[in-house]
N, CA, C and O atoms as a GROMACS GRO file, in nm:
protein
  376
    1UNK      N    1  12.726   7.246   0.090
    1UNK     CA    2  12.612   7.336   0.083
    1UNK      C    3  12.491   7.257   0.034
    1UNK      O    4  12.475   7.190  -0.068
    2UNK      N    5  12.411   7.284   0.134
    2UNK     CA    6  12.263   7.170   0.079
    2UNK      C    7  12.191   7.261  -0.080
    2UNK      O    8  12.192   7.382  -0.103
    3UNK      N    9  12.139   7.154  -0.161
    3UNK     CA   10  12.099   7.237  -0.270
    3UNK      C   11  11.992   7.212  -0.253
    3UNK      O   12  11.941   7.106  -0.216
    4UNK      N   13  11.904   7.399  -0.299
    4UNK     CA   14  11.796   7.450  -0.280
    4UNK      C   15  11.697   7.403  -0.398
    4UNK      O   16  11.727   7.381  -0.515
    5UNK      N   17  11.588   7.396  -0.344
    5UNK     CA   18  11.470   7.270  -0.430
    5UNK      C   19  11.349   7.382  -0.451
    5UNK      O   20  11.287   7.430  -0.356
    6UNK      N   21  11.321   7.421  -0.611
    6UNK     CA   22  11.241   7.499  -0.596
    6UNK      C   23  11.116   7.418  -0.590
    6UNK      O   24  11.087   7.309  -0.639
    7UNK      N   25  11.026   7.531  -0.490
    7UNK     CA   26  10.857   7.437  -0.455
    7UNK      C   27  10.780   7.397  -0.600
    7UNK      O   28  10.774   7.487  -0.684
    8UNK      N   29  10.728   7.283  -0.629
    8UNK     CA   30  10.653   7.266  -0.688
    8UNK      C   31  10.514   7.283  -0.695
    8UNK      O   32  10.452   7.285  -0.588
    9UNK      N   33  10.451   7.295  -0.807
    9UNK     CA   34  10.291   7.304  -0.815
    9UNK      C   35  10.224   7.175  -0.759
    9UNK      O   36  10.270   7.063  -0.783
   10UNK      N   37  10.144   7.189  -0.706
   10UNK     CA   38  10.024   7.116  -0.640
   10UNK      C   39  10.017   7.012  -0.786
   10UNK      O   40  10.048   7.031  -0.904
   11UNK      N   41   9.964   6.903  -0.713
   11UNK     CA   42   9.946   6.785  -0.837
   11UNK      C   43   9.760   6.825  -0.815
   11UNK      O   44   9.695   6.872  -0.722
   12UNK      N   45   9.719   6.764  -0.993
   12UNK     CA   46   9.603   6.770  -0.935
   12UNK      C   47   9.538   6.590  -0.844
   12UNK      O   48   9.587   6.480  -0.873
   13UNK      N   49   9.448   6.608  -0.759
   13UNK     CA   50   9.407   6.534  -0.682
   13UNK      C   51   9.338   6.454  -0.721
   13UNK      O   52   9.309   6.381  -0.626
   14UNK      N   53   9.268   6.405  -0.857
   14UNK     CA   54   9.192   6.377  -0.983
   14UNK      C   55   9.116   6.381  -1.007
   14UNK      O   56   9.029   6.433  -0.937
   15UNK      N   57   9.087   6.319  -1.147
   15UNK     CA   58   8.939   6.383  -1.242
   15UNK      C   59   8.810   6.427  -1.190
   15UNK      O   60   8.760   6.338  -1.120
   16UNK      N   61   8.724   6.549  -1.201
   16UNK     CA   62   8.636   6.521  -1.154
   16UNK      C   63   8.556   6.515  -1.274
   16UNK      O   64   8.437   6.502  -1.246
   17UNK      N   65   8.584   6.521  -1.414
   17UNK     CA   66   8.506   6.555  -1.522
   17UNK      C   67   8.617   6.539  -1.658
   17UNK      O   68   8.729   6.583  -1.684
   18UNK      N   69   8.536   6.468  -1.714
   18UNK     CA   70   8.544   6.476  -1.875
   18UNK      C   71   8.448   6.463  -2.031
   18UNK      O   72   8.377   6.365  -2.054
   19UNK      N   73   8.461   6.558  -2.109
   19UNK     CA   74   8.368   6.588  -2.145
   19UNK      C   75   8.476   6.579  -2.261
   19UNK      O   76   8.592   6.620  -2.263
   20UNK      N   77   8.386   6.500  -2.379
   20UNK     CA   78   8.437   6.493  -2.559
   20UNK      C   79   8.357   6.539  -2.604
   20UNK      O   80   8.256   6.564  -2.539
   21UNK      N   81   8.369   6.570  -2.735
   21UNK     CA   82   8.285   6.617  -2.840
   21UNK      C   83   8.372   6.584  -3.016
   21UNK      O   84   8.492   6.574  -3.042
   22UNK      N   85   8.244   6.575  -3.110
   22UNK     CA   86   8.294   6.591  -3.201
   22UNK      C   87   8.227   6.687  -3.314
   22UNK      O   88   8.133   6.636  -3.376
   23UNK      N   89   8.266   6.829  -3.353
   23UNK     CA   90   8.195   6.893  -3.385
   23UNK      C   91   8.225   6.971  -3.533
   23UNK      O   92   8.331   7.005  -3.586
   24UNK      N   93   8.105   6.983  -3.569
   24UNK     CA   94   8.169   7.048  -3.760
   24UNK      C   95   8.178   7.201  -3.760
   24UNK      O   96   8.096   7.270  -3.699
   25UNK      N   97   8.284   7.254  -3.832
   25UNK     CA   98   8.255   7.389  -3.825
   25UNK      C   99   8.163   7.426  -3.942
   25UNK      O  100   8.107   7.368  -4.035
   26UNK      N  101   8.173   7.540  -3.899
   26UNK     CA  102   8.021   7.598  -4.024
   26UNK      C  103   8.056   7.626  -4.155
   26UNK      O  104   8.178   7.639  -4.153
   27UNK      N  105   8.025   7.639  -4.242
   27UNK     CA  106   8.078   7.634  -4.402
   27UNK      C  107   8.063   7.803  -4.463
   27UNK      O  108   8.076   7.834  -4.581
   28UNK      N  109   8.031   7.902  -4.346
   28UNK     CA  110   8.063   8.031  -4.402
   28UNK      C  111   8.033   8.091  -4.275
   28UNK      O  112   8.005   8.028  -4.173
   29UNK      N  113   8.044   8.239  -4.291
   29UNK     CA  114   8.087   8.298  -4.160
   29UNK      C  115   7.967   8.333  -4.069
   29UNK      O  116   7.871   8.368  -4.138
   30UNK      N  117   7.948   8.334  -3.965
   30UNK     CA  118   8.071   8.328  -3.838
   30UNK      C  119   8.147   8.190  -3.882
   30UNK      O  120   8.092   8.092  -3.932
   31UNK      N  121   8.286   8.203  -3.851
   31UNK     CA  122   8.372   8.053  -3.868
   31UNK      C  123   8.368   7.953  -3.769
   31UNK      O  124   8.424   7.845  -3.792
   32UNK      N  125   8.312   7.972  -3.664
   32UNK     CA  126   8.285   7.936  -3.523
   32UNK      C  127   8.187   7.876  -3.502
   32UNK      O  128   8.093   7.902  -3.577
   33UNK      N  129   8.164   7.764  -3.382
   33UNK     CA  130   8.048   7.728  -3.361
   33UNK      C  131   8.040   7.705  -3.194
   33UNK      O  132   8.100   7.606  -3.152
   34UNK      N  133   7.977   7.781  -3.107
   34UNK     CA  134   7.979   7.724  -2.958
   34UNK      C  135   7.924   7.614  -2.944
   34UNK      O  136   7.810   7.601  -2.988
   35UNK      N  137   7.987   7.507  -2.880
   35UNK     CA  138   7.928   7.407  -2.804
   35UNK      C  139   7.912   7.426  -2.634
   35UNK      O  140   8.000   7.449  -2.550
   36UNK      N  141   7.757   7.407  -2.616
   36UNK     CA  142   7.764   7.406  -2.474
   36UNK      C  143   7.834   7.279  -2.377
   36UNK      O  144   7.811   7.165  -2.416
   37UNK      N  145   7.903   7.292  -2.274
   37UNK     CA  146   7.915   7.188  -2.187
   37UNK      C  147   7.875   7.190  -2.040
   37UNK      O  148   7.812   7.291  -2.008
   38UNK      N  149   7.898   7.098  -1.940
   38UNK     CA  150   7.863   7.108  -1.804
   38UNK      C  151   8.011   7.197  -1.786
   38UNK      O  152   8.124   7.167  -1.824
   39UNK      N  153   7.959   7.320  -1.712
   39UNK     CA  154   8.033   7.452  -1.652
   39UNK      C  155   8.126   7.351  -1.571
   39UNK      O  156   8.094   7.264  -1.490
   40UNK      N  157   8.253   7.389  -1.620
   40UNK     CA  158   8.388   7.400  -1.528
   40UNK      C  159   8.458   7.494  -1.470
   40UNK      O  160   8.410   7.607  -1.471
   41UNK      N  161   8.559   7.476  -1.418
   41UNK     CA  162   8.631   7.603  -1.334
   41UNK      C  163   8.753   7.598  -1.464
   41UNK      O  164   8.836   7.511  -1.491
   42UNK      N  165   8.730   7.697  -1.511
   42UNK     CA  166   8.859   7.716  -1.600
   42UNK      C  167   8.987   7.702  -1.592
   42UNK      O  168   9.060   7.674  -1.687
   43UNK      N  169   9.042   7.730  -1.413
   43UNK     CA  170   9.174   7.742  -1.324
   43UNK      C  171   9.208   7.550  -1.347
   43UNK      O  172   9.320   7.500  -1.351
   44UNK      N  173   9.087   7.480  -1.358
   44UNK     CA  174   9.127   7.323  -1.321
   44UNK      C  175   9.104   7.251  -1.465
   44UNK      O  176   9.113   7.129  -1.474
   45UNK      N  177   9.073   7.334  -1.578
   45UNK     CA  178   9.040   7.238  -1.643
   45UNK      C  179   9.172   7.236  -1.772
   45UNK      O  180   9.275   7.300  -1.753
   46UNK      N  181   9.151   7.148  -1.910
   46UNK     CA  182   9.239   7.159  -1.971
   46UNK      C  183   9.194   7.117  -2.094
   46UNK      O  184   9.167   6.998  -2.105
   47UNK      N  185   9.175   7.209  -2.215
   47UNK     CA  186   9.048   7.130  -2.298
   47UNK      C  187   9.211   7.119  -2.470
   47UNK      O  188   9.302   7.196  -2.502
   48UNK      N  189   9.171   7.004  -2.516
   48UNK     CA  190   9.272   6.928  -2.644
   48UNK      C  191   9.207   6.913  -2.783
   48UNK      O  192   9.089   6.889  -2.807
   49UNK      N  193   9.260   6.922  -2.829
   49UNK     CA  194   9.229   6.872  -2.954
   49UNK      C  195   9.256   6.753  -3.007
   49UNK      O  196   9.375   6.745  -3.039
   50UNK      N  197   9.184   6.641  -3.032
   50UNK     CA  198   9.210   6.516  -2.964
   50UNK      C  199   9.247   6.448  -3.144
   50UNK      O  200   9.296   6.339  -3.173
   51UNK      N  201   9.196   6.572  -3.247
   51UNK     CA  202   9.220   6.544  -3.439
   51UNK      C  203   9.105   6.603  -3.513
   51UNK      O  204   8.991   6.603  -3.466
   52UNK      N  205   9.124   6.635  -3.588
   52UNK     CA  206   9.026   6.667  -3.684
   52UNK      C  207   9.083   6.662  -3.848
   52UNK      O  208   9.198   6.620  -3.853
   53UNK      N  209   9.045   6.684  -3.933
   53UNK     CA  210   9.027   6.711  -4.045
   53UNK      C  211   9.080   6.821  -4.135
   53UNK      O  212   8.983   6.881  -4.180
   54UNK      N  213   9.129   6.843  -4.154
   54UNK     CA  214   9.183   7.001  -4.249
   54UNK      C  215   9.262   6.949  -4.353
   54UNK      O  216   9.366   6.884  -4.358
   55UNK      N  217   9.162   7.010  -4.457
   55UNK     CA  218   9.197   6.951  -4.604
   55UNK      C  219   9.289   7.091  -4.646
   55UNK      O  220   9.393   7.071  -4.709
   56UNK      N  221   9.269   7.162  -4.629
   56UNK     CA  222   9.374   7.274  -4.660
   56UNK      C  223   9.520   7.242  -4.631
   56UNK      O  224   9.553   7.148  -4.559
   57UNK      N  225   9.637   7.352  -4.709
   57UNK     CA  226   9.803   7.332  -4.654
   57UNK      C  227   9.820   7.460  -4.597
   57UNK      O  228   9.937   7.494  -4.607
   58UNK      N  229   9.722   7.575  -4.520
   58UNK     CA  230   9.744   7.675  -4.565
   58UNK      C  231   9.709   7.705  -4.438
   58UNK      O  232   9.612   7.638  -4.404
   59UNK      N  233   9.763   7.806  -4.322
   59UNK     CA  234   9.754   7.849  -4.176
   59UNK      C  235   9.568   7.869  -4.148
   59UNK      O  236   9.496   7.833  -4.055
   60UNK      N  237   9.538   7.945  -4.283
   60UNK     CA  238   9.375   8.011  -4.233
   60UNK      C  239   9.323   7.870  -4.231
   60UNK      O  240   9.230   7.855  -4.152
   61UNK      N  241   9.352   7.782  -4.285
   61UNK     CA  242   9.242   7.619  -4.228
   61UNK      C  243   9.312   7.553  -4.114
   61UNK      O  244   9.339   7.433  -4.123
   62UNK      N  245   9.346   7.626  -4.003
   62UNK     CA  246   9.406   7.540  -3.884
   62UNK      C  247   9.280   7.559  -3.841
   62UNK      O  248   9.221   7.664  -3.867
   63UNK      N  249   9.202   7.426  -3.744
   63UNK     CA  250   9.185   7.425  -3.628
   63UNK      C  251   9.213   7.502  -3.515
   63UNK      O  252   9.328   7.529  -3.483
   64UNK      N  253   9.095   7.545  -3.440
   64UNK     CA  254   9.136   7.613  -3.264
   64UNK      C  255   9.039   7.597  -3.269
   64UNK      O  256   8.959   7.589  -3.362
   65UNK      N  257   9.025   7.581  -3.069
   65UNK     CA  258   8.941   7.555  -3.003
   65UNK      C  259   9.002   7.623  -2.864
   65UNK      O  260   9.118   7.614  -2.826
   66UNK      N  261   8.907   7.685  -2.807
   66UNK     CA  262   8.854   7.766  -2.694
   66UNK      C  263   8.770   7.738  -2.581
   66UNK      O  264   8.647   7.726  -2.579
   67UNK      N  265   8.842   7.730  -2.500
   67UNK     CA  266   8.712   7.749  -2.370
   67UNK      C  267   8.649   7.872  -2.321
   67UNK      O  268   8.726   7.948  -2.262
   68UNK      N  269   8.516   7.913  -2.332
   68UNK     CA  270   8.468   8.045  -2.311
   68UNK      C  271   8.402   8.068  -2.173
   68UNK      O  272   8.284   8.042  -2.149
   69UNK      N  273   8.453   8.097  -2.122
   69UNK     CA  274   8.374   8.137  -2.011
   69UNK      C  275   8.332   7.995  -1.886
   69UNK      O  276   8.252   8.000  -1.792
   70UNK      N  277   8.404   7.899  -1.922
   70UNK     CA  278   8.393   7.797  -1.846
   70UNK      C  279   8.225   7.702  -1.888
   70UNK      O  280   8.175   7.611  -1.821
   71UNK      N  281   8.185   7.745  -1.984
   71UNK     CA  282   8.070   7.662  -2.022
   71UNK      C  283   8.034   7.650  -2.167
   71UNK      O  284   7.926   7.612  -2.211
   72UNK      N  285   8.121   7.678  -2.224
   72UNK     CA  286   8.125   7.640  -2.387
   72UNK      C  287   8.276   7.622  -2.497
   72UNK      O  288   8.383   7.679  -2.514
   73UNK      N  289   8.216   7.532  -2.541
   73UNK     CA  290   8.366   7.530  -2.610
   73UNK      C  291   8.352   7.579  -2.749
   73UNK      O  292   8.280   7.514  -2.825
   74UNK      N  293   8.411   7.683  -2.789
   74UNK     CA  294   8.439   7.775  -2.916
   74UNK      C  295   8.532   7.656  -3.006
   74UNK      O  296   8.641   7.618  -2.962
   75UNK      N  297   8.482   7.608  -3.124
   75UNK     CA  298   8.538   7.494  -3.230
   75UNK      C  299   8.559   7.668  -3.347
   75UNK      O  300   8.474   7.758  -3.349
   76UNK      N  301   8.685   7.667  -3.426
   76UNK     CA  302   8.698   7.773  -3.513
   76UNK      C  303   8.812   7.701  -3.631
   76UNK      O  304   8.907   7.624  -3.620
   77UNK      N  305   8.756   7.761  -3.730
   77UNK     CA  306   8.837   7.694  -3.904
   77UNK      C  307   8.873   7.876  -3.951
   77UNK      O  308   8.830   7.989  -3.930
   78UNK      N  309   8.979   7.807  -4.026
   78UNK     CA  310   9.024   7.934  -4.121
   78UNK      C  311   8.934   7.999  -4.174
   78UNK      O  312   8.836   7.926  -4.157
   79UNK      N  313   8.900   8.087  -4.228
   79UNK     CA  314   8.795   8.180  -4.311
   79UNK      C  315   8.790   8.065  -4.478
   79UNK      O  316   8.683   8.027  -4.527
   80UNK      N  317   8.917   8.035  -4.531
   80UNK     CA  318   8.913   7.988  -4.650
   80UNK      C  319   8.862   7.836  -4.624
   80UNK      O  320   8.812   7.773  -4.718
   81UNK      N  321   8.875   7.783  -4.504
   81UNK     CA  322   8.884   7.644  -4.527
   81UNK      C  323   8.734   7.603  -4.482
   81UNK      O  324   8.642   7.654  -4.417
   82UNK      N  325   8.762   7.460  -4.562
   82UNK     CA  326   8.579   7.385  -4.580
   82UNK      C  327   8.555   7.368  -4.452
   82UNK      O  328   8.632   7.406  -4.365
   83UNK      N  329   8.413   7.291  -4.426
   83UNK     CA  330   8.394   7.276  -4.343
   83UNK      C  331   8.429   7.139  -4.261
   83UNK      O  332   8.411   7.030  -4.315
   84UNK      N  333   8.474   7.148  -4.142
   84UNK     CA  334   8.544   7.039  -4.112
   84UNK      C  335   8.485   6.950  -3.989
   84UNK      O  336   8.369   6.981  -3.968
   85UNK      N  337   8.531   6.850  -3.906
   85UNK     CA  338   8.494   6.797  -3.818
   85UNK      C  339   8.611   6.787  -3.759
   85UNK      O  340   8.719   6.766  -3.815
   86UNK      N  341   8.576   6.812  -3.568
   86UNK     CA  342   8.686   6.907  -3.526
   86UNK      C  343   8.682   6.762  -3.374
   86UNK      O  344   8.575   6.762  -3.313
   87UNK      N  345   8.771   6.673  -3.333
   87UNK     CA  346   8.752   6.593  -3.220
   87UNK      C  347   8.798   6.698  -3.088
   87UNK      O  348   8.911   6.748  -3.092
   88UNK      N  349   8.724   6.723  -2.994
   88UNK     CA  350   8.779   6.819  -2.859
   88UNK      C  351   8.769   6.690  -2.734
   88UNK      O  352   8.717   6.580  -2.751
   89UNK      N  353   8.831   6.737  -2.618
   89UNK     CA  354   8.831   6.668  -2.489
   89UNK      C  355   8.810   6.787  -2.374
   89UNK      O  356   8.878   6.889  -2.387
   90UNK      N  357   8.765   6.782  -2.318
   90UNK     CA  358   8.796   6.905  -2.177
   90UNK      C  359   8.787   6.828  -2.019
   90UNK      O  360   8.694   6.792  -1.946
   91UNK      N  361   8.935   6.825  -2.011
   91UNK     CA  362   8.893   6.768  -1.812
   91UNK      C  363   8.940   6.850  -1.730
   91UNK      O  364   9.044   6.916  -1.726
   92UNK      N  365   8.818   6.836  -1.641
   92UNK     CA  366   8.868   6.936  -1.501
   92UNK      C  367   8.916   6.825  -1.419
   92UNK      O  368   8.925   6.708  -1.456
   93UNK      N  369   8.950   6.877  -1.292
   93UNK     CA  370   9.061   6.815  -1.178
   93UNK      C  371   8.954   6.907  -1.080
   93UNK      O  372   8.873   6.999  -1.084
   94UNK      N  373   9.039   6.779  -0.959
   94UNK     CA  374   8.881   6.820  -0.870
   94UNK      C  375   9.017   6.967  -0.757
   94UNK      O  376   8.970   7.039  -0.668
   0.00000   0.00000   0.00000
């Protein structure tokens, strides 16, 4: 009996874009800070956290980062934690 091969996802075809940043969050609330970037297609892109900083031991000082809407990247700190410097990457695929 021949064995059945499930289809795989499309590779991507490569880079058409990459975009770093290194950004501080704000030291009281909003906890957030948008960074604008050159608009991607959200479906192709893939944005990392490439390190940052968190002097806290404690979940509310984690790091996240967001892609909004395909043209900004949302950098966010715990409510308790200082203010930090946050390294991001975002690449799209063509």
């Amino acid at each position: 009996m021949p064995i059945s091969q499930l289809p795989l996802p499309p590779l991507p075809s490569g880079i058409k874009s990459i975009q770093r940043g290194v950004t501080a969050t704000p030291g009281s609330s909003p906890y957030y800070v948008d960074v604008a970037v050159t608009a991607v297609n959200p479906a192709k892109a893939m944005l990392s956290i490439l390190g940052g900083i968190d002097t806290t031991t404690t979940a509310s000082g984690a790091n996240q980062i967001q892609l909004i809407g395909g043209s900004a990247v949302r950098v966010q700190k715990g409510n308790a934690a200082p203010v930090q410097q946050v390294s991001w990457e975002l690449v799209e695929w063509y």
